[in-house]
MINU-993386 format. One line per 2 residues: for each residue x, y, z of N, C-alpha, C. Coordinates in steps of 0.2 Angstrom, whole numbers, plus 5000, padded with zeros to 4 digits. Layout:
X Y Z X Y Z X Y Z  ...
! end
This chain:
4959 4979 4931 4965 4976 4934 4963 4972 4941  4959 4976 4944 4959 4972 4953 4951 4973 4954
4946 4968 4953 4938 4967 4955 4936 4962 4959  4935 4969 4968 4932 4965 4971 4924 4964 4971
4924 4961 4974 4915 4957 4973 4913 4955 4981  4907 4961 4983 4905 4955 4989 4909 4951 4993
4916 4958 4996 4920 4953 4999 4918 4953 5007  4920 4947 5012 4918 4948 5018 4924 4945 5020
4927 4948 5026 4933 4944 5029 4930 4942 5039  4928 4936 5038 4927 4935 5047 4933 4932 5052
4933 4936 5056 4937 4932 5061 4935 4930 5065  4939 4927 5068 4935 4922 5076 4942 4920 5080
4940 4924 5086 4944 4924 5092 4940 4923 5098  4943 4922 5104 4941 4922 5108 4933 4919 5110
4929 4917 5106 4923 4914 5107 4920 4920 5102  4922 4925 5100 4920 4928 5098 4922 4930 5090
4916 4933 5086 4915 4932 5077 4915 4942 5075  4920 4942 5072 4921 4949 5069 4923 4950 5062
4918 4955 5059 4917 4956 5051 4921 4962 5052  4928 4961 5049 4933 4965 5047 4932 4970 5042
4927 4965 5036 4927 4968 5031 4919 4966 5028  4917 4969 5028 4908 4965 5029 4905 4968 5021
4906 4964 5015 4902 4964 5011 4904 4969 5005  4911 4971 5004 4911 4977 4999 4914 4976 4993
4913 4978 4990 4915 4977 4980 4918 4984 4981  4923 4983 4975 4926 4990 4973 4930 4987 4965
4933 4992 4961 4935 4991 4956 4940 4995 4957  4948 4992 4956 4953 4996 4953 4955 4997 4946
4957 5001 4944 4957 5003 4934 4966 4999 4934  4966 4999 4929 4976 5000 4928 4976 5006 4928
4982 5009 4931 4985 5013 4930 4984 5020 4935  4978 5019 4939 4974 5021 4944 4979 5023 4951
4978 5027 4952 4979 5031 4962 4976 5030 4966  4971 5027 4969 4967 5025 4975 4969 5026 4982
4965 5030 4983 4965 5031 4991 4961 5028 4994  4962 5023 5000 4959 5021 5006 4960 5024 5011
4954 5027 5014 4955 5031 5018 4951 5028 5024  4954 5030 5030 4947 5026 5035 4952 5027 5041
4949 5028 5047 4951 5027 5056 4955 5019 5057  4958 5018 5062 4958 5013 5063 4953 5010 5066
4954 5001 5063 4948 4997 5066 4943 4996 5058  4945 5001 5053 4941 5001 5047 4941 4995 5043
4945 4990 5043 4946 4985 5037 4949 4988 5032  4955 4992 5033 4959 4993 5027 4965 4990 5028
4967 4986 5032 4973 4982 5034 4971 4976 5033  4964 4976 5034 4961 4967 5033 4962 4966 5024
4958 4973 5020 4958 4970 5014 4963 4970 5011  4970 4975 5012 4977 4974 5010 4979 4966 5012
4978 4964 5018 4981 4958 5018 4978 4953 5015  4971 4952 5015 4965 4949 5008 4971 4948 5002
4970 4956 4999 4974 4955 4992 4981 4952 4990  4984 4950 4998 4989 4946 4998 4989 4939 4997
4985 4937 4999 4982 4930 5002 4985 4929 5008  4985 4933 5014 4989 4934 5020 4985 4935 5026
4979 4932 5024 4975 4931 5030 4975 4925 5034  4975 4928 5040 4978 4920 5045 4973 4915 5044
4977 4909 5046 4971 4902 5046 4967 4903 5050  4961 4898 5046 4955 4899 5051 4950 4905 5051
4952 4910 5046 4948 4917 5043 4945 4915 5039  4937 4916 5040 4933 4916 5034 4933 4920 5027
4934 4917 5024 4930 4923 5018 4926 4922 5013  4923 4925 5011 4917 4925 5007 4918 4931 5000
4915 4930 4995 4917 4935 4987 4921 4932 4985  4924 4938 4982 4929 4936 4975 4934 4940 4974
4940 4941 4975 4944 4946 4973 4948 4945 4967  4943 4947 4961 4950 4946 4953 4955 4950 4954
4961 4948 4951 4965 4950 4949 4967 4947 4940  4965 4954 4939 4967 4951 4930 4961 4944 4928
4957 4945 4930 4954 4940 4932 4953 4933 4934  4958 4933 4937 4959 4925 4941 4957 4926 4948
4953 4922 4952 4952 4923 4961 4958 4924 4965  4959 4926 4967 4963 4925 4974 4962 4921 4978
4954 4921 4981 4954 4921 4986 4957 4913 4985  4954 4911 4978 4954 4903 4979 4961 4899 4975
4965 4904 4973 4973 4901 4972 4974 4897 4980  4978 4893 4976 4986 4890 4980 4990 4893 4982
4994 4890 4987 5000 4895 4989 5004 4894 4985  5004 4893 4980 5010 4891 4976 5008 4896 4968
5003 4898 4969 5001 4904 4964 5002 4909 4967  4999 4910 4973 5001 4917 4976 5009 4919 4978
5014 4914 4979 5021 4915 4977 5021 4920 4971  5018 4917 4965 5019 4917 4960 5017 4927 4958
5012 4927 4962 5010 4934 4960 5011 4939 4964  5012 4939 4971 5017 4941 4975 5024 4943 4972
5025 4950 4975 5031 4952 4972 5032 4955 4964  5030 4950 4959 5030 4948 4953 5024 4955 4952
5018 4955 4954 5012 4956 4950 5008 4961 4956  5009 4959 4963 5006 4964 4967 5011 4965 4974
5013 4969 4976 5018 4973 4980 5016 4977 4984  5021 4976 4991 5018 4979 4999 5024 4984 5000
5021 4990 5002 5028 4993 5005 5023 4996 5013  5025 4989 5017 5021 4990 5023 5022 4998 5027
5017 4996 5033 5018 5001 5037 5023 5001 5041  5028 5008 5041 5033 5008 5045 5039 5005 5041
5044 5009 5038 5050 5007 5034 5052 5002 5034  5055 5003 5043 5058 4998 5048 5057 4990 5047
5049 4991 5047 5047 4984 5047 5050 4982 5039  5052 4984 5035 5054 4979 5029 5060 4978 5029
5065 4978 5034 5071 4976 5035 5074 4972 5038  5078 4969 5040 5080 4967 5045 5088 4968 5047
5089 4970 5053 5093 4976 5055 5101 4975 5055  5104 4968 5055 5109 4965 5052 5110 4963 5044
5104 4965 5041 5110 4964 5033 5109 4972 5030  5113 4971 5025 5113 4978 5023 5108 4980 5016
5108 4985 5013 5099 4987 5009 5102 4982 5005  5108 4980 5001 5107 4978 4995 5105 4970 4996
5109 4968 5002 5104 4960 5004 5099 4961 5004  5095 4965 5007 5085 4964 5005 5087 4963 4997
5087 4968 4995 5085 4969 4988 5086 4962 4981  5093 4961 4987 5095 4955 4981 5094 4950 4983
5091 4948 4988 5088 4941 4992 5080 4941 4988  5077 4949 4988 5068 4947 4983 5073 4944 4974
5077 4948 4973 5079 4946 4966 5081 4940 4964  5084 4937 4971 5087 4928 4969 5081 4924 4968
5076 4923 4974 5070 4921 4970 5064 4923 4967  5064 4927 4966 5059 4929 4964 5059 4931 4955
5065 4934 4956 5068 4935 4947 5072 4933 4945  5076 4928 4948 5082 4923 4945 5087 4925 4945
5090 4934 4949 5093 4937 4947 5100 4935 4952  5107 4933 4951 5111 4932 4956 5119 4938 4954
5123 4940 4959 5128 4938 4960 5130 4948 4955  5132 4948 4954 5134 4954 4949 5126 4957 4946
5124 4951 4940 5116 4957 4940 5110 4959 4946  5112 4956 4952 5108 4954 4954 5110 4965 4958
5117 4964 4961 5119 4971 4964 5119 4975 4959  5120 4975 4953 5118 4981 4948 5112 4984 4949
5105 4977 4947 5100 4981 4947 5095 4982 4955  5100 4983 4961 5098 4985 4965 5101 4993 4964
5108 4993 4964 5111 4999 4963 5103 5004 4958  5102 5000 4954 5097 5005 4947 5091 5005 4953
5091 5002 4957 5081 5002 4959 5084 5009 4964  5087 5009 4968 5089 5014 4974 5088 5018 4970
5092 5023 4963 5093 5027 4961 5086 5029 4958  5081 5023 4956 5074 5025 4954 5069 5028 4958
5071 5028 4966 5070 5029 4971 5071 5036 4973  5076 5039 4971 5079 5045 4971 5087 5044 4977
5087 5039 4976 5095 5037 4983 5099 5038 4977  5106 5038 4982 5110 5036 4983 5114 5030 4979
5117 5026 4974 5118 5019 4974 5122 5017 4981  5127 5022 4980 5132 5020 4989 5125 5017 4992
5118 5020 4994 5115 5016 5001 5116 5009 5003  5116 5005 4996 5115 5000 4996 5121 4995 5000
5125 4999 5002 5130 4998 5005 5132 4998 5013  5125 5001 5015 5122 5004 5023 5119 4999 5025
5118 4999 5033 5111 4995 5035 5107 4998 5037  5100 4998 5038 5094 5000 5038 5095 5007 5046
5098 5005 5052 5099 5009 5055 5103 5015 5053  5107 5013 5048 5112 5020 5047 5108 5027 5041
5101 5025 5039 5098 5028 5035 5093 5033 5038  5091 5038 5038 5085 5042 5039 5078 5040 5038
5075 5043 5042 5068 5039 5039 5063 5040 5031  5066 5044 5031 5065 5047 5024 5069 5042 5019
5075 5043 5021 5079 5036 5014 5079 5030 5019  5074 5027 5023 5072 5018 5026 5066 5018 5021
5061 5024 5020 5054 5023 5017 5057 5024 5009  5062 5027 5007 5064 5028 4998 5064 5019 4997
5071 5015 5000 5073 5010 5002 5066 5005 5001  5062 5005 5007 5057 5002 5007 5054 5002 5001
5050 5008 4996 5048 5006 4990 5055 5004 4985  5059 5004 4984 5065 5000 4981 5063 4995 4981
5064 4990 4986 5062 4984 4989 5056 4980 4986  5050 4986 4987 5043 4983 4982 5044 4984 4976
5049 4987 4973 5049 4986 4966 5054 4984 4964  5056 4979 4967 5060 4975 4964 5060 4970 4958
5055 4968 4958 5051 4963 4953 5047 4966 4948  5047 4973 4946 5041 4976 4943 5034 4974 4945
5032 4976 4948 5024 4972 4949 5020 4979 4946  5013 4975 4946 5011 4979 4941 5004 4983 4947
5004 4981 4952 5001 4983 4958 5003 4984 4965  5006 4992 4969 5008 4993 4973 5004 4994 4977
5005 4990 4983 5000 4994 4990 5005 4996 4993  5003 5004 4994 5006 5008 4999 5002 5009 5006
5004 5004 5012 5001 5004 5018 5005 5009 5023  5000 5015 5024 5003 5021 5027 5009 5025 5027
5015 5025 5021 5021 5026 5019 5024 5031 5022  5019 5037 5025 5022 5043 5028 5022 5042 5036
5021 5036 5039 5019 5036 5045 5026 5039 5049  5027 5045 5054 5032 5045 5058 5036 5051 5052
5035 5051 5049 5042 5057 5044 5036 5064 5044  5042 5070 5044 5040 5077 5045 5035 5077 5039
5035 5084 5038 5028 5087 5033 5032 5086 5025  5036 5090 5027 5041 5090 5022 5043 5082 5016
5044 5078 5023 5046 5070 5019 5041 5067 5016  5034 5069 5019 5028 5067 5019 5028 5069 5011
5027 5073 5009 5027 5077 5001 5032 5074 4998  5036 5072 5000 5041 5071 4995 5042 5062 4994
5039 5060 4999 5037 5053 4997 5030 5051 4992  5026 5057 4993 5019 5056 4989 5023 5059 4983
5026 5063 4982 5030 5064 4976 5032 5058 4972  5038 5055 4974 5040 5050 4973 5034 5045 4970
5030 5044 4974 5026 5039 4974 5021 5039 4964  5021 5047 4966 5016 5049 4960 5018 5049 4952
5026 5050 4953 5031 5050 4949 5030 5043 4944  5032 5040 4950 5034 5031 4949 5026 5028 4946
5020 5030 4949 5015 5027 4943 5014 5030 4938  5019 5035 4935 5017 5037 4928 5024 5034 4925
5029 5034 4928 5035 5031 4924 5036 5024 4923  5033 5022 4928 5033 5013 4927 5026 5010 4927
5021 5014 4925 5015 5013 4924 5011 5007 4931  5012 5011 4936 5008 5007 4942 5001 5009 4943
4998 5003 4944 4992 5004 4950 4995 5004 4957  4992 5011 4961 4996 5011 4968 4986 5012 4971
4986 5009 4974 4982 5010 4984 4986 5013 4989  4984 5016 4989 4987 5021 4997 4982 5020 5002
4986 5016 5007 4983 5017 5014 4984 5021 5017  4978 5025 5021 4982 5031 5025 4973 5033 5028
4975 5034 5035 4969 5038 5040 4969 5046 5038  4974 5048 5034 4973 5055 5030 4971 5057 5025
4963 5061 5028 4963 5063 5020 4964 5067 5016  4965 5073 5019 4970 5077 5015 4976 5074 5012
4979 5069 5015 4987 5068 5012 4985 5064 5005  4979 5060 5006 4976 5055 5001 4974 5060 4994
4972 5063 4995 4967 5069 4991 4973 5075 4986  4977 5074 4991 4984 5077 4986 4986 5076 4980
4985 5067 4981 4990 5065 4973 4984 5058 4973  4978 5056 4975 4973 5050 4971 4970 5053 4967
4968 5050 4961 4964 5051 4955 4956 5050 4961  4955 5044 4965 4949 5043 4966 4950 5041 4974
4946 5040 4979 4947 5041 4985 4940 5036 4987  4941 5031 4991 4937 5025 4994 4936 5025 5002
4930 5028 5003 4930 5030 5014 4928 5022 5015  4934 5022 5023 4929 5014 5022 4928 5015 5031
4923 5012 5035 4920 5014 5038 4917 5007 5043  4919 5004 5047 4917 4999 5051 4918 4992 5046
4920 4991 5041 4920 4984 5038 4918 4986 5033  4913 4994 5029 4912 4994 5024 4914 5002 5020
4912 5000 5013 4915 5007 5009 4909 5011 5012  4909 5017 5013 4904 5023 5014 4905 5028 5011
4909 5028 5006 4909 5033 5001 4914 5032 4993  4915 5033 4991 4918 5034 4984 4919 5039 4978
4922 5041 4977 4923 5048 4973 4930 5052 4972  4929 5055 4967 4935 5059 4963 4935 5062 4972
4943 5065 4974 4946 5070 4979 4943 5078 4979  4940 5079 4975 4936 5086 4972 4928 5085 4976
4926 5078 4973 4917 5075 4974 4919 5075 4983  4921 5071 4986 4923 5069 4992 4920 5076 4996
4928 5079 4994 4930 5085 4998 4922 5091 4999  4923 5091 4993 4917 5097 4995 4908 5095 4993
4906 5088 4992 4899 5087 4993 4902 5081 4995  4904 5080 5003 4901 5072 5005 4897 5071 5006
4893 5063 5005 4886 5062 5006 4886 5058 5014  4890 5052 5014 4890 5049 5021 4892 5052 5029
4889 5052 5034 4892 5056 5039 4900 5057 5040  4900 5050 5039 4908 5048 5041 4913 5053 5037
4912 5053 5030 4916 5056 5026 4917 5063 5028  4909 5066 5030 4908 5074 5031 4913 5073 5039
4913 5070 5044 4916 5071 5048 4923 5073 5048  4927 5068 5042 4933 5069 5040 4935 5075 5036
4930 5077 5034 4930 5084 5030 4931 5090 5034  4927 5088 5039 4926 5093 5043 4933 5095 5047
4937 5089 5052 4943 5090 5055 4949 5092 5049  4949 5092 5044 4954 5093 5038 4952 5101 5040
4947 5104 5037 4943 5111 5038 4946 5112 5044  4945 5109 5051 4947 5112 5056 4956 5111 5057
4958 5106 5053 4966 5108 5057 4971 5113 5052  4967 5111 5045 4968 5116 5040 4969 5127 5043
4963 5128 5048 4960 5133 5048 4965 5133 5055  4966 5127 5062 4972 5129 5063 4978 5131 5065
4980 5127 5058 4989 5130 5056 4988 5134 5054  4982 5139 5049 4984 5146 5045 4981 5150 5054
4981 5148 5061 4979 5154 5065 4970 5156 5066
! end
């Protein structure tokens, strides 16, 4: 589904030249659970935004990013309209941010469906009403605005919203950030559920590896602008080969060790 090649992302600010993402290929399957895992400052928000084509002007880049075999990098913005929404889907970091705080959820919902699905007026509130409840909500929500919602149903809501369109590739950019232990599990729930029911490729961005290694089939360490690692949640955890990975192994091991005392 998703073959990157030899990607590089440069920026230049201030007189000065920074490789975000320096050099890395990866291969996503259909159907697949990927974990990105990495510190901040790793190029895992670079390459999310890469596979949007939402890198600011003026950003160099270098490789190839297929999707379904077509480039990215070197689409128009008038294809990537096209495949946005439709084909690859953001549920950003921090619910909030997918909102805006004067309309209420069914406006988001039905503002992606007017254009992007042609959907208006009566179908358009129906199948927002159907996405919330795929979500595990409420249909009532649709009828709130985003402040009057818990953080737990702003992030259900928030995946609502990237599936609006059916896309056939979900990047989940930190989805548990700021919600207790409890919500955390039950959005990775959700999450796990929704790629078997609706057949997704999901990415999970997250600086956790533990939470990652819960519910991804395969797990990708990225490390100063590059992969450092790759492997099944089992390979990782207990023979990592990279520093970096063993480091993060390590701190799991120790906060694991304690909350058991």
């Amino acid at each position: 589904m998703l073959d990157i090649r030899d990607l590089t992302v440069r920026y230049h600010s201030m007189g000065r030249t920074t490789d975000a993402v320096n050099g890395i290929s990866l291969r996503i399957d259909k159907g697949s659970f990927t974990g990105l895992v990495g510190e901040s400052g790793s190029g895992k928000s670079t390459l999310m935004t890469a596979l949007l084509g939402l890198l600011p002007p003026g950003t160099d880049v270098m490789g190839q990013i297929l999707y379904k075999g077509a480039d990215i990098i070197r689409m128009q913005e008038s294809e990537m309209r096209d495949l946005r929404w439709k084909e690859i889907s953001l549920v950003p970091q921090g619910a909030q941010n997918s909102f805006t705080p004067v309309m209420k959820i069914k406006r988001h919902i039905e503002e992606v469906l007017n254009v992007h699905s042609g959907k208006f007026g009566e179908d358009a509130e129906k199948e927002a009403a159907r996405l919330l409840e795929d979500v595990g909500l409420d249909a009532g929500i649709k009828e709130r605005y985003p402040h009057e919602l818990s953080g737990g149903q702003k992030q259900r809501a928030a995946i609502a919203l990237a599936l609006a369109c059916s896309p056939a590739l979900l990047l989940a950019d930190e989805p548990t950030t700021a919600l207790d232990v409890i919500i955390q599990a039950e959005i990775l729930e959700l999450l796990s559920g929704l790629r078997k029911s609706k057949n997704l490729s999901i990415i999970l961005v997250t600086h956790d590896l533990p939470l990652a290694a819960m519910v991804c089939d395969r797990l990708v360490v990225m490390k100063d602008g590059i992969i450092a690692e790759t492997g099944t949640p089992s390979e990782l955890v207990n023979d990592p080969r990279h520093p970096h990975t063993k480091d993060l192994v390590r701190e799991m091991f120790w906060q694991r060790d304690k909350k058991n005392g």
